[in-house]
GUFI-704909 format. One record per residue (C-alpha): chain; x, y negated, z negated; residue number from 0. Coordinates in Angstrom, 2 decimals, m for minus. Example, Ala and Ser with C-alpha at 12.3 -4.5 7.8 and 13.67 -1.06 7.14 Angstrom:
<nodes>
 chain    east   north      up resi
     A   12.30    4.50   m7.80    0
     A   13.67    1.06   m7.14    1
</nodes>
This chain:
<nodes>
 chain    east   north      up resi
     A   34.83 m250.35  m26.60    0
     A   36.24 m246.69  m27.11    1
     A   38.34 m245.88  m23.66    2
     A   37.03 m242.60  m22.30    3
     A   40.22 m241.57  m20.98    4
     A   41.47 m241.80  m24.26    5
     A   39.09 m239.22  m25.35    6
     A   39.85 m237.25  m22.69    7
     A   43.49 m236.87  m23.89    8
     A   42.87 m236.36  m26.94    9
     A   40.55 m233.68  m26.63   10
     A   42.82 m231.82  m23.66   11
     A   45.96 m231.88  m26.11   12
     A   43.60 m230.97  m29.06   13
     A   41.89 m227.81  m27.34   14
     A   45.66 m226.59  m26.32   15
     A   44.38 m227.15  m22.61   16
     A   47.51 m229.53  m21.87   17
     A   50.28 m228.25  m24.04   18
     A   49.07 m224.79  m24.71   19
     A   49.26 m223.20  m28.07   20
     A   51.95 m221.06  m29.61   21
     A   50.44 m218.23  m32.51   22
     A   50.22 m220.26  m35.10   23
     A   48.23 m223.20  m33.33   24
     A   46.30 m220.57  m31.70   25
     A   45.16 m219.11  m35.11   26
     A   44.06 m222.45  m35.89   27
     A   42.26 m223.00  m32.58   28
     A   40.57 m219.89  m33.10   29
     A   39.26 m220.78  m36.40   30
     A   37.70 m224.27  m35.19   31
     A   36.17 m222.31  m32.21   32
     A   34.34 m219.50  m33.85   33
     A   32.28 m217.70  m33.22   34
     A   34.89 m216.68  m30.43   35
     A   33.40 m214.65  m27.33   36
     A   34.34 m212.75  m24.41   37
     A   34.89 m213.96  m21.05   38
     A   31.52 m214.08  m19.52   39
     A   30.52 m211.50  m17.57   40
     A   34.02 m209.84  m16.82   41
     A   34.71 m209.41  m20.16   42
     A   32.47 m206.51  m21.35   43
     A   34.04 m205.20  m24.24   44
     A   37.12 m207.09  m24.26   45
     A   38.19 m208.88  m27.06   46
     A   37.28 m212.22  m27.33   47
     A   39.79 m215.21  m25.52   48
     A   39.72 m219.06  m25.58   49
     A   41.15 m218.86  m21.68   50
     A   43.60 m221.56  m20.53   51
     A   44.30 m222.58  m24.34   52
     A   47.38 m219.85  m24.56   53
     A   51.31 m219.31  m23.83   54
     A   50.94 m215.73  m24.66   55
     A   48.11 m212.97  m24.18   56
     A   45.29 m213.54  m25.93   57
     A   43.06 m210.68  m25.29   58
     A   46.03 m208.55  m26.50   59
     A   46.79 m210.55  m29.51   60
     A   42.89 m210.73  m30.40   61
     A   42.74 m206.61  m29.53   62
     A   45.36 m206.25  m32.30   63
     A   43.38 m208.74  m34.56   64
     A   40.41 m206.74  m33.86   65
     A   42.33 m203.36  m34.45   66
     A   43.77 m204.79  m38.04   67
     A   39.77 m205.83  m38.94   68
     A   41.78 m209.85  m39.12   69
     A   38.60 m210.24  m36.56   70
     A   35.38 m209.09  m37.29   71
     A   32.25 m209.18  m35.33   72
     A   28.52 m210.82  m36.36   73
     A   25.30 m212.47  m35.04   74
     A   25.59 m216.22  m35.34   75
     A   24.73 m218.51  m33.20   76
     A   21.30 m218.03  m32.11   77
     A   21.56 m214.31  m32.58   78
     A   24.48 m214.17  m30.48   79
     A   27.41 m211.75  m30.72   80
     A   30.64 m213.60  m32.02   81
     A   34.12 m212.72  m33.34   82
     A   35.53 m214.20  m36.98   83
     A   38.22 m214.26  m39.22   84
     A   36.85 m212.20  m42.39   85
     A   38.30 m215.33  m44.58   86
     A   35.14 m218.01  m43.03   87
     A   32.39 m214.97  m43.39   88
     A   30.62 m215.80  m45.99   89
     A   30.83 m219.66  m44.49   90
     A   29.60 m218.56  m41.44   91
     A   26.86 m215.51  m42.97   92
     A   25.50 m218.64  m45.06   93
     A   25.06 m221.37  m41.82   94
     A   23.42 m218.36  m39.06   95
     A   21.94 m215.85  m41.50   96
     A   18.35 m215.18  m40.90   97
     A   16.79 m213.54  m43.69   98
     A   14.12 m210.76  m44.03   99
     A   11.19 m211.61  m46.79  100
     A    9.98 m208.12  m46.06  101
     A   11.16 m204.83  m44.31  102
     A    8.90 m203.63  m41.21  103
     A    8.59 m199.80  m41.28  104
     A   11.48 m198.98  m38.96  105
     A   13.55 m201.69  m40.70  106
     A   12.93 m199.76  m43.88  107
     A   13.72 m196.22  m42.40  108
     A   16.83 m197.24  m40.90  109
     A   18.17 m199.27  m43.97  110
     A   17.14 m196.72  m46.31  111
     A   18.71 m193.83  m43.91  112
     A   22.40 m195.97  m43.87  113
     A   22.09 m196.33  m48.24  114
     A   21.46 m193.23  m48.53  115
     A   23.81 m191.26  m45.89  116
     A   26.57 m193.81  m46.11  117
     A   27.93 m195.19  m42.29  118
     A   26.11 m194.15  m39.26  119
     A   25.98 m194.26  m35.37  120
     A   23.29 m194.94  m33.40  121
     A   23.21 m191.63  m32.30  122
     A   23.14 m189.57  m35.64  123
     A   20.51 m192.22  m36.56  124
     A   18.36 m190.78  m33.65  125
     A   18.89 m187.15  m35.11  126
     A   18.48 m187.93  m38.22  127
     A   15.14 m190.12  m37.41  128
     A   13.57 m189.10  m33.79  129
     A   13.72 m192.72  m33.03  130
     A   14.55 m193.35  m29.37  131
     A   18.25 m195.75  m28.86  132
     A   15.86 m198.10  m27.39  133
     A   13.74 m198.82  m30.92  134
     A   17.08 m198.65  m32.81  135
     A   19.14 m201.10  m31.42  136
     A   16.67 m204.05  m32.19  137
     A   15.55 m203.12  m35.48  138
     A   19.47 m202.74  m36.16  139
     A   20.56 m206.21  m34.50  140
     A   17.94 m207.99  m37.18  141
     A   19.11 m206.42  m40.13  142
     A   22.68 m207.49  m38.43  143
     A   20.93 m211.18  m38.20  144
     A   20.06 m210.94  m42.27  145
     A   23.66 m209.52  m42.92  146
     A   22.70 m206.81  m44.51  147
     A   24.21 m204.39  m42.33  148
     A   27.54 m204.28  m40.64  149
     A   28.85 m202.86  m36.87  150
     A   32.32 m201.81  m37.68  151
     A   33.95 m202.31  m34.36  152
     A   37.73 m202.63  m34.79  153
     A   37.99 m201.08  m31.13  154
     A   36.87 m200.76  m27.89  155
     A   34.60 m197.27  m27.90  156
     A   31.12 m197.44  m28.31  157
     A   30.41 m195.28  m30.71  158
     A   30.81 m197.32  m34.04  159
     A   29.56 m196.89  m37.37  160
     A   27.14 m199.06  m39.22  161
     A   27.27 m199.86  m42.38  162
     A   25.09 m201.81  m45.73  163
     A   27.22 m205.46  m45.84  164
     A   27.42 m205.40  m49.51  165
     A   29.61 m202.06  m48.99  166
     A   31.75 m203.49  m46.43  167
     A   31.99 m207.09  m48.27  168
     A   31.48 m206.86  m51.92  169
     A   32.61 m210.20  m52.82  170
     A   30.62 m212.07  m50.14  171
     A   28.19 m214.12  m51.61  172
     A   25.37 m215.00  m49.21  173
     A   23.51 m218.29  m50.61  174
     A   27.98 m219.74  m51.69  175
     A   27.03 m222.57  m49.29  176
     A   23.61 m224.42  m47.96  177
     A   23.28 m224.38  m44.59  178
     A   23.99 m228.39  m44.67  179
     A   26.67 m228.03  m46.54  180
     A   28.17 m224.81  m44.22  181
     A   26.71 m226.90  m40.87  182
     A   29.08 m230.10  m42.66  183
     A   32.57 m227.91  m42.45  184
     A   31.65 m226.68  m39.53  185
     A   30.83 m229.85  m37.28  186
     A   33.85 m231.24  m38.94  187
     A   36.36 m228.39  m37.31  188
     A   34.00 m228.82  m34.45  189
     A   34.67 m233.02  m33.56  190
     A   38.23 m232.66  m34.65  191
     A   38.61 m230.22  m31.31  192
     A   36.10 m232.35  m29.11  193
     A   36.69 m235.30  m30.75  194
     A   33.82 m237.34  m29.46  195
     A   30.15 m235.45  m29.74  196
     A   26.49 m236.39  m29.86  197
     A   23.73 m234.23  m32.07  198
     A   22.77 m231.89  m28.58  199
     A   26.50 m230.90  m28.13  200
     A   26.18 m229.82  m32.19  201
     A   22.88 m227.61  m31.39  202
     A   24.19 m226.51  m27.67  203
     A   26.88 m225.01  m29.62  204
     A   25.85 m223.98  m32.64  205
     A   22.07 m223.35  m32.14  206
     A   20.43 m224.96  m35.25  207
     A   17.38 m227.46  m35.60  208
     A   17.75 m230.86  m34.28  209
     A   16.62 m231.73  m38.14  210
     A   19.48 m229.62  m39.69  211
     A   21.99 m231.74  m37.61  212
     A   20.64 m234.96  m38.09  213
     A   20.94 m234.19  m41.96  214
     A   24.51 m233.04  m41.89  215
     A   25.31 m236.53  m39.76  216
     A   23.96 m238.31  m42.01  217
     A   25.35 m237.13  m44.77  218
     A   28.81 m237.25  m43.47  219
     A   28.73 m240.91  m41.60  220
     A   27.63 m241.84  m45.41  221
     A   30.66 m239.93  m46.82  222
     A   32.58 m242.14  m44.17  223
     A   33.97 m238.83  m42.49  224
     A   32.78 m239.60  m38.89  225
     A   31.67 m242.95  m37.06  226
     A   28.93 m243.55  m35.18  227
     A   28.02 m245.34  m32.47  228
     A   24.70 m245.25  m30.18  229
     A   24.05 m241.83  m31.01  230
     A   27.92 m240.74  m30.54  231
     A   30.09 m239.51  m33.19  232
     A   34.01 m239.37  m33.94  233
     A   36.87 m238.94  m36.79  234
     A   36.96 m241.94  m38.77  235
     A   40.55 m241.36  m38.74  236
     A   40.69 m241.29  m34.89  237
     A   39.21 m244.81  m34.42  238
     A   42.63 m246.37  m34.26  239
     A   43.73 m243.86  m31.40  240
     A   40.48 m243.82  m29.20  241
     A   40.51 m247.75  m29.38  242
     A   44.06 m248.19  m28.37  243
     A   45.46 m249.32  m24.73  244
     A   47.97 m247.12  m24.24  245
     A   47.64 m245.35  m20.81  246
     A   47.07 m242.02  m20.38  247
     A   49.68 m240.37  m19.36  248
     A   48.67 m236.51  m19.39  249
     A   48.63 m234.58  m16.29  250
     A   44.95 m232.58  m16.67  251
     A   44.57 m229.22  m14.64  252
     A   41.20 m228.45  m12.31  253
     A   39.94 m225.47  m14.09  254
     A   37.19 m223.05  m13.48  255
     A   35.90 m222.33  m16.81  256
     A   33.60 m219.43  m17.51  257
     A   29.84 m219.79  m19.59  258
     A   31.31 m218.15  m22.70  259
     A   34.13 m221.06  m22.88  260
     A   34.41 m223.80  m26.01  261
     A   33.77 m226.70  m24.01  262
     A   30.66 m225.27  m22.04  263
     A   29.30 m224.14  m24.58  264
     A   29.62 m227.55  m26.01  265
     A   28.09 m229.60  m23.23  266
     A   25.87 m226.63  m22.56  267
     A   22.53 m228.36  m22.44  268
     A   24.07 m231.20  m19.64  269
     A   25.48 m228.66  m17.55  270
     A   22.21 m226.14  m17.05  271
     A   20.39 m230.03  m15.92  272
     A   23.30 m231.41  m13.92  273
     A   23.67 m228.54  m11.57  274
     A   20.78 m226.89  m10.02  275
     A   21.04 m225.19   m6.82  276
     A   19.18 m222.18   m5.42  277
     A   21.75 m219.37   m5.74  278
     A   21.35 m216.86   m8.72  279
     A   23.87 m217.77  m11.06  280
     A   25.82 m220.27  m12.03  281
     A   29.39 m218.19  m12.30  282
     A   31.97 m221.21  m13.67  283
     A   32.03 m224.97  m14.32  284
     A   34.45 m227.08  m13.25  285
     A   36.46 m229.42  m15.17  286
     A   38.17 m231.89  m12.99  287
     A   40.95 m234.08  m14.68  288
     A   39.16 m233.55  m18.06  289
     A   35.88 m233.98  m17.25  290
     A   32.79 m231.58  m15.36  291
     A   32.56 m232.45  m12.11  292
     A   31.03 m229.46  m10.37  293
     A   29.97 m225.83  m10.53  294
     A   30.71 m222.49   m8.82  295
     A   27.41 m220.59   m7.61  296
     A   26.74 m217.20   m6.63  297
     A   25.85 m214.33   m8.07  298
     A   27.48 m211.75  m10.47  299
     A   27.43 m208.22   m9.56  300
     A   30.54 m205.72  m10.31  301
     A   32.76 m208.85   m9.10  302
     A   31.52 m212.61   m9.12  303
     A   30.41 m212.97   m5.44  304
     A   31.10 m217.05   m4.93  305
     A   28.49 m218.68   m2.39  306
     A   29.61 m222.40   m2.59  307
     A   31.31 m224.76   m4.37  308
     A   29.28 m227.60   m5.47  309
     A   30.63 m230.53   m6.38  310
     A   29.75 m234.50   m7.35  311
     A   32.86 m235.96   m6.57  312
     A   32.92 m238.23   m3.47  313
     A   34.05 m236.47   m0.15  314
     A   36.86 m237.86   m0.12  315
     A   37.99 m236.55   m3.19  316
     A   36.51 m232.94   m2.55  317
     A   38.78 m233.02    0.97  318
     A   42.16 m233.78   m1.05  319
     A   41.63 m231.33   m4.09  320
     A   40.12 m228.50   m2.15  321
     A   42.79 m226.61   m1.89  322
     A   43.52 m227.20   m6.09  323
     A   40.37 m226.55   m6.59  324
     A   39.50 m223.11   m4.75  325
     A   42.97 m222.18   m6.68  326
     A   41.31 m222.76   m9.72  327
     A   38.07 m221.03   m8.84  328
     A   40.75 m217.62   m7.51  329
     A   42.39 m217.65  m11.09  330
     A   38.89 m216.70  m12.51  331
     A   37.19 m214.69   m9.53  332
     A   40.39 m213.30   m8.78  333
     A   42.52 m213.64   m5.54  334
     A   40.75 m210.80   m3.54  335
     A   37.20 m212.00   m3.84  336
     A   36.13 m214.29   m1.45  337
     A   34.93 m217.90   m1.50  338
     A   32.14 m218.16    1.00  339
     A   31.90 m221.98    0.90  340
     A   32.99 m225.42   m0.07  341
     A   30.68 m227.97   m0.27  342
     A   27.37 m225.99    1.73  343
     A   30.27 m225.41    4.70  344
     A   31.70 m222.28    5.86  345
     A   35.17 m221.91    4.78  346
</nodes>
C-alpha cells in the first residue's frame, strides 16, 4: 500500500515548498507549472509568482522575464490568462487553442484592421472602427483563444499593442502536436511535481474533457510511463520511493495559499465541495503539514477582509496551531488587516 506521507514528502520537496528553489530550479518549476498566474486578487498586474516555492524574489525575477519577452502571456486553460516561456508555445498554442471555422463580422473588422495597419491598441482600434472598448475586448480575447493574434505585454502599462501571431511567431506551427500528444508532455511535467494525481486534478488544472484525459492515461499507463491504481496515478519510476518505510522526516509549514496557486488549482474541484460556508469568498486554503485542512473566508474588497477561519482539524489541534496558523493567514492578508475569527469565535 503506497504511504501517504510519503507522497506528501515527495511532493513538498518536489514543488520547492520544503527546500525552496534557487534560479535554476525555479526556471524548471516554472516550466512544469505553466501557465503561471498572478497572486489572486492582490496581484493585478503583477507578474506572475509560484509563492512560498522561492529563496529570492520572484515577482521581480518574473518582471525582468516579462521585460526580456523570456515570458510571454496567452489564453490557455479554459480561456484563462497565463504566463509562458516562448520555448513551450507552440506546445502549449497546440493543447488550449480554440479555433475559429469562420470570422463573425467584428472578428473580421478587427483582424483585418491589425493586417492591414500593423500593431494596434485598443484604443486606436476604437478610432479607427467606432467600436465601443466594451465590444472590442471580447471579440479580441477569441481571436487571442485561436492564436491568431498576440497582446504584447512585456510591462506593466495598459496600453499594449496587438498584434497577427504569425508576425510575432513565424516559426510556430499550430497543429506540431495533437492535443493528446501535447495533453501527454504536459500531465507528465504535471505528476512529476504532484506526484500522485487522479483524472479531476488533470481537468481542475488544465481544463480539458474528461475524454481527452482518459485518452492521454491510457496511452501513457500502456507506454508504462505512469501506474495506476483505483483511479490514481504516479511515476513508474517513483514506485520504489512511495512504497518504501522510511519515515518522514520533513518539517512541512502551515501555509495560506491563494486561488491562483499550483496546488489549488490542482485539487481545485475538492476544495470548492469541501468548504462551503456562507461568507462571500473563499480568500486562501490552507495546507496543514502537507495536506488541506481548512479555508480562510471573507470577502475581497481593496484588502482581503478575513471573517473566520474554518477549519476540519479536531479542536484540539486548532487550539495548539492557532497561533501558526493565523501567522500563516497574516503572511498573505498582511499584518495590518485583521482576522475577525477563529473557528466561528471572536478573536
Amino acid at each position: 500500500m503506497v504511504d501517504k506521507n510519503k507522497i506528501i514528502e515527495l511532493q513538498m520537496e518536489r514543488q520547492c515548498i520544503t527546500s525552496k528553489a534557487d534560479m535554476e530550479e525555479y526556471t524548471e518549476l516554472y516550466r512544469d507549472m505553466q501557465p503561471g498566474q498572478n497572486v489572486y486578487w492582490n496581484g493585478f498586474g503583477d507578474p506572475p509568482s509560484l509563492t512560498y516555492r522561492a529563496d529570492f524574489n520572484d515577482i521581480e525575477f518574473n518582471r525582468e522575464r516579462q521585460r526580456k519577452r523570456e515570458l510571454i502571456k496567452g489564453r490557455f486553460s479554459g480561456g484563462n490568462l497565463g504566463w509562458i516561456v516562448p520555448e513551450d508555445l507552440e506546445l502549449l498554442a497546440c493543447m488550449f487553442r480554440k479555433p475559429l471555422d469562420k470570422l463573425t463580422e467584428r472578428q473580421s473588422i478587427l483582424w483585418e484592421l491589425i493586417e492591414k495597419e500593423g500593431p494596434m491598441t485598443i484604443q486606436q482600434m476604437k478610432e479607427n472602427t467606432g467600436m465601443l472598448v466594451k465590444e472590442i475586448t471580447p471579440v479580441l480575447h477569441r481571436l487571442q483563444e485561436a492564436f491568431l493574434i498576440y497582446e504584447d505585454q512585456y510591462d506593466g502599462e495598459w496600453d499594449r499593442g496587438w498584434y497577427r501571431f504569425p508576425e510575432m511567431f513565424p516559426d510556430i506551427d499550430l497543429l506540431k502536436y495533437s492535443k493528446t500528444e501535447a495533453l501527454k508532455i504536459l500531465i507528465k511535467r504535471f505528476v512529476y511535481r504532484n506526484v500522485m494525481f487522479d483524472a479531476q486534478m488533470v481537468k481542475s488544472f488544465f481544463k480539458v474533457s474528461a475524454k481527452e484525459i482518459k485518452k492521454a492515461l491510457t496511452e501513457l499507463v500502456t507506454e508504462e510511463v505512469l501506474k495506476e491504481s483505483n483511479g490514481e496515478y504516479l511515476l513508474k519510476s517513483d514506485l520504489e520511493f512511495v512504497y518504501s518505510k522510511n519515515a518522514c522526516q520533513v518539517k512541512i509549514p502551515v501555509l495560506a495559499m491563494h486561488r491562483n496557486d499550483f496546488l489549488v488549482k490542482s485539487y481545485e474541484h475538492v476544495l470548492k465541495g469541501k468548504y462551503t460556508h456562507s461568507y462571500p469568498d473563499s480568500l486562501y486554503y490552507l495546507l496543514i503539514d502537507g495536506e488541506f485542512h481548512g479555508v480562510v473566508a471573507g470577502k475581497f474588497r481593496y484588502t482581503p477582509e478575513v471573517e473566520d477561519v474554518i477549519l476540519d482539524i479536531s479542536q484540539e489541534q486548532a487550539e495548539l496551531r492557532k497561533d501558526e496558523i493565523l501567522r500563516a493567514i497574516h503572511v498573505m492578508c498582511g499584518e495590518e488587516n485583521s482576522i475577525k475569527r477563529y473557528q466561528g469565535e471572536e478573536i
